[in-house]
N, C-alpha and C positions, 0 to 999 in steps of 0.2 A: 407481565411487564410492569413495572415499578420507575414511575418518573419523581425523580429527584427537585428540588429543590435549583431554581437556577444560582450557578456558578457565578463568582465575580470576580476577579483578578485583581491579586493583589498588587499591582502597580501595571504603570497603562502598558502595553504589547510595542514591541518592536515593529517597525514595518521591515526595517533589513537590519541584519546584524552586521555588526562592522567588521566580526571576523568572521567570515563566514566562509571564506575560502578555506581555513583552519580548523573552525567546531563544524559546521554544517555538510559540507560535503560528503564525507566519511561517515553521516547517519546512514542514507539510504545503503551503504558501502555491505553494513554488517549483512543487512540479506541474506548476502549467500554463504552468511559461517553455516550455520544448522543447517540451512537446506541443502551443506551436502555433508555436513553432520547426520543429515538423517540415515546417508549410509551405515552408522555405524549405532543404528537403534537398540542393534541385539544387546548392546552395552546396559541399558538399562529394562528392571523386570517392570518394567511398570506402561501398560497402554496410554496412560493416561499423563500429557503433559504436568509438570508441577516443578513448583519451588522446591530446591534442595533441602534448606533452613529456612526457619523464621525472620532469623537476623537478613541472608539474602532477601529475601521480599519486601523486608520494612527499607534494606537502601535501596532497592529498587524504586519500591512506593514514594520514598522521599526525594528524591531524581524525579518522577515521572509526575508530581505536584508541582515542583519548582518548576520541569517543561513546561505544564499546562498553563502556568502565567501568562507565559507569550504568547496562546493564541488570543483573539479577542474573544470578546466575553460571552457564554455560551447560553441560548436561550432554555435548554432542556439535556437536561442527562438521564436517561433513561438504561437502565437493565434489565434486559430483553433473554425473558425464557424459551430455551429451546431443546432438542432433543437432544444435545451434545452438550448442555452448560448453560451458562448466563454472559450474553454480550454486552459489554457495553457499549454504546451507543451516544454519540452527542449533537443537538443539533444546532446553526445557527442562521437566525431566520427574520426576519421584519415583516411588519405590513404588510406593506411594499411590495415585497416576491413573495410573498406565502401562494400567489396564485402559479405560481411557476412552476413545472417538473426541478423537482430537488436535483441534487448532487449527489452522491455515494462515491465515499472515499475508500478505500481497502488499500491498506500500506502496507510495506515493505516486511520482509519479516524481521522481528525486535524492533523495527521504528515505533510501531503503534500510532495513536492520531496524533501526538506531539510531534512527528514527524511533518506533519504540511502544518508547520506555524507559520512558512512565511507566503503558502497560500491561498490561506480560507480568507483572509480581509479582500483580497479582490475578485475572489468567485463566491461569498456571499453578497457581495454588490448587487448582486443582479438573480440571484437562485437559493433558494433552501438550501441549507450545505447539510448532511449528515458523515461522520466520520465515526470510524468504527475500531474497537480494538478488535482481535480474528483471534476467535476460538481456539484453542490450544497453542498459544503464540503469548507472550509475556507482554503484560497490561494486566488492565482491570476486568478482562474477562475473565472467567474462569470454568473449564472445559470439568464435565463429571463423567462423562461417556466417551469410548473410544472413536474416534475416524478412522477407519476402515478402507478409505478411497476418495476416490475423484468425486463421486457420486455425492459422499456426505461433506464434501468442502461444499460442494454447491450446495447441498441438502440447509445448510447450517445459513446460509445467507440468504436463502429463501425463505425461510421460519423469518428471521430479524425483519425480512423485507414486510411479509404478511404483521408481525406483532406490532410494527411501526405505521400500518397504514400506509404504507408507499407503493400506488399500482402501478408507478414505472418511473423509472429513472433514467439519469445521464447516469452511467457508471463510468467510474473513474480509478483505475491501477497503478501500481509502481512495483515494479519489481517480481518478487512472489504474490504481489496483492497484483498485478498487473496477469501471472496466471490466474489466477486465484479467478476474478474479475471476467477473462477469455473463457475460461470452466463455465461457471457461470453463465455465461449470454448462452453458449450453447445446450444448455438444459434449459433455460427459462429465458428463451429470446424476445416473447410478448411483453416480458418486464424490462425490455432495456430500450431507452429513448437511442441512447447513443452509446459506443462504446469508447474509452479512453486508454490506449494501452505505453504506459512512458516504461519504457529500457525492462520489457517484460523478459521475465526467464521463461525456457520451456514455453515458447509459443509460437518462436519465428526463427528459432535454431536451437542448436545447444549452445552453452558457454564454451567459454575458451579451457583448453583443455588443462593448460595451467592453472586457471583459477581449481578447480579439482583438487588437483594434486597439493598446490600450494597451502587450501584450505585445511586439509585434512590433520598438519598438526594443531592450527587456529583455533579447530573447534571441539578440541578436546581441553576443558578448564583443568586439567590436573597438570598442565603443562604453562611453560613461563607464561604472561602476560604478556611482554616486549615479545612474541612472536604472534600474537595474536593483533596487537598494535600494527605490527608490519604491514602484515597480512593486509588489513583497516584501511591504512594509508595509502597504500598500492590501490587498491580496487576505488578510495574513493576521490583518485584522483587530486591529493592532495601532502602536503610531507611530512606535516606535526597535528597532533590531540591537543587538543584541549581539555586538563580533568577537570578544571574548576565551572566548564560548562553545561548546565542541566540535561541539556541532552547528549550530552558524551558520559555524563556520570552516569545515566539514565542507561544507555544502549552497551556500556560499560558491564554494569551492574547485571542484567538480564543476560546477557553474554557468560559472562562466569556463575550467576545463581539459578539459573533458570534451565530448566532440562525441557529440552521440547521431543513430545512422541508422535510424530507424525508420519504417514505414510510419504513415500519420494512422490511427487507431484507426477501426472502420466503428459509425455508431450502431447501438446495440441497437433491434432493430425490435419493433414492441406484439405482432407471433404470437412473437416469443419469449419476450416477459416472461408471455403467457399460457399458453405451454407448461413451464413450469418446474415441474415436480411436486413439487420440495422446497420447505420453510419455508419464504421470505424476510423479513429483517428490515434496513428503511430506515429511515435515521438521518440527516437534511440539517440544516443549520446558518439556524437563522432570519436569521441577521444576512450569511450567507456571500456576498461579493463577485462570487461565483463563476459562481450559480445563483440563479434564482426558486425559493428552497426550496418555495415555497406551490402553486404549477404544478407542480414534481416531485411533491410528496406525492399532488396529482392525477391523475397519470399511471400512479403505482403504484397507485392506490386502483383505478383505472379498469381496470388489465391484468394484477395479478398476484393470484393464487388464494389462496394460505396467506400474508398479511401481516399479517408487523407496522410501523406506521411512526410515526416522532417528527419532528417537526420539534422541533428544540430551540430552545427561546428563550434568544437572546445567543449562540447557536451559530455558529461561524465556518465558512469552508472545512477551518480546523486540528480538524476535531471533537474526535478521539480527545484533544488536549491540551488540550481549555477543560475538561473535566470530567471527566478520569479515571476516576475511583471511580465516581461513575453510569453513564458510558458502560461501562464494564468491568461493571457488574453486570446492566446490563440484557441486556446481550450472553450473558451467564453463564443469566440467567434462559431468556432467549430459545431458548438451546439446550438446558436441560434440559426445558421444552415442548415443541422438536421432537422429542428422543429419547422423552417419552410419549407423542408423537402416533404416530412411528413403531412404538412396540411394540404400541400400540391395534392398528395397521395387519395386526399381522402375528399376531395374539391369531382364535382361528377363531372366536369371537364378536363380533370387534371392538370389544368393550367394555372 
């Protein structure tokens, strides 16, 4: 593992974006091109994630710097060796809460961590934040070994967890990183403080069956853009892009340069959502394209033991961006409950 030099941002961070209904929304949206792109892996010979051309990776890289302005300014950048690649990893941290179980973010797929810029300034307030780009997914990570499965998604975040020093976390999802994240606590439950699953795919249903079908010319680049746009806007709840915005350029760019080789993620089945001994707290989008928010909220009420769950009203697939400050608080709230519930646990009166 190799820590970098801390980060400073070249002019100060946004706390909201003013258009945010217009660029922001539509980041968490892209998710699910590829991952149901992945159906059509046979397309390319190669196991191994990667950049098409050089020229795509440098407009990628350059998009994916201009995002990283916005978030505040980052105490540690670390890339972190593992048996699939090199993750990077970033953290941000004070005094302050350095005594606190951290955060772990796992974003959306193509978001990467420029995706929660509007909300690591209020959940570093109070916790270590760490945020990650995800192995074989477009960032600054970069995968040299094949995944194979379920087993080495989790295999890959458990290495990062051990190289980082972090004996347990709030974990925190969105999306694909929202399975990603549910994967995870069930292989390596001892390491999760609490779990956080916002508008997660493949955990508490399937998707809508249109997004499917709809997707499938989207996420083939050799086809128009303006269909791929659509596609965009539809799912993230929103009616216009933004190109002149970093992270539309950013999720843009990765979108058309980036070949991702990944296996189809396996559903989370109901003995796991009932075997999970930590917190969980679910957070679906009422209005999200994505999912029957109302039938997911269902599924968790039905199969997991310590919940909390919201369906949000006017909530998108893009959760974490239609309400910042509340989602960011609730989240805050949610995990100083699990750390009282867990010191109750461990109290020889239990009270």
């Amino acid at each position: 593992m190799s820590d970098q030099p801390r980060e400073q941002p070249a002019s100060k961070p946004r706390k909201r974006l003013s258009r945010r209904a217009k660029i922001l929304l539509w980041g968490g949206s892209i998710v699910a091109l590829p991952l149901i792109g992945l159906t059509f892996l046979s397309l390319t010979a190669s196991p191994i994630s990667h950049w098409r051309s050089p020229e795509g990776k440098q407009e990628y890289e350059s998009a994916y710097k201009a995002a990283m302005q916005r978030l505040p300014p980052v105490s540690h950048v670390y890339d972190v060796k593992t048996g699939f690649g090199t993750v990077r990893a970033y953290r941000w941290s004070s005094e302050r809460t350095s005594t606190q179980i951290p955060i772990l973010l796992l974003p959306g797929r193509l978001s990467g961590v420029p995706m929660w810029q509007e909300n690591i300034q209020d959940l570093m307030a109070e916790r270590p934040v760490y945020a990650v780009d995800a192995i074989g997914d477009s960032g600054m990570s970069v995968q040299t070994q094949r995944i194979a499965g379920d087993a080495d998604q989790a295999l890959w975040v458990e290495q990062t967890l051990k190289e980082l020093g972090l004996e347990r976390v709030h974990l925190v999802g969105h999306s694909f990183g929202g399975w990603a994240a549910a994967n995870y606590a069930s292989r390596h439950p001892d390491r999760v403080a609490s779990l956080s699953l916002l508008e997660p795919v493949r955990t508490l249903g399937e998707m809508r069956l249109a997004i499917y079908l709809r997707s499938i010319p989207a996420s083939l680049p050799f086809l128009p853009a303006s269909w791929r746009d659509a596609f965009l806007t539809e799912v993230g709840g929103t009616t216009e892009l933004d190109p002149d915005d970093p992270l539309t350029r950013m999720i843009s760019a990765a979108s058309e340069h980036y070949s991702v080789a990944l296996p189809f993620p396996g559903m989370i089945k109901p003995e796991q959502l009932r075997a999970w001994p930590m917190p969980i707290h679910v957070a679906m989008g009422a209005n999200s394209a994505m999912h029957d928010s109302a039938k997911a909220v269902e599924v968790a009420k039905a199969h997991i033991r310590q919940l909390e769950v919201h369906n949000w009203p006017g909530g998108t697939h893009s959760l974490p961006m239609d309400e910042p400050e509340r989602i960011d608080a609730s989240l805050l709230a949610f995990m100083r409950r699990a750390e009282q519930n867990l010191s109750r646990e461990h109290r020889p009166d239990g009270k």
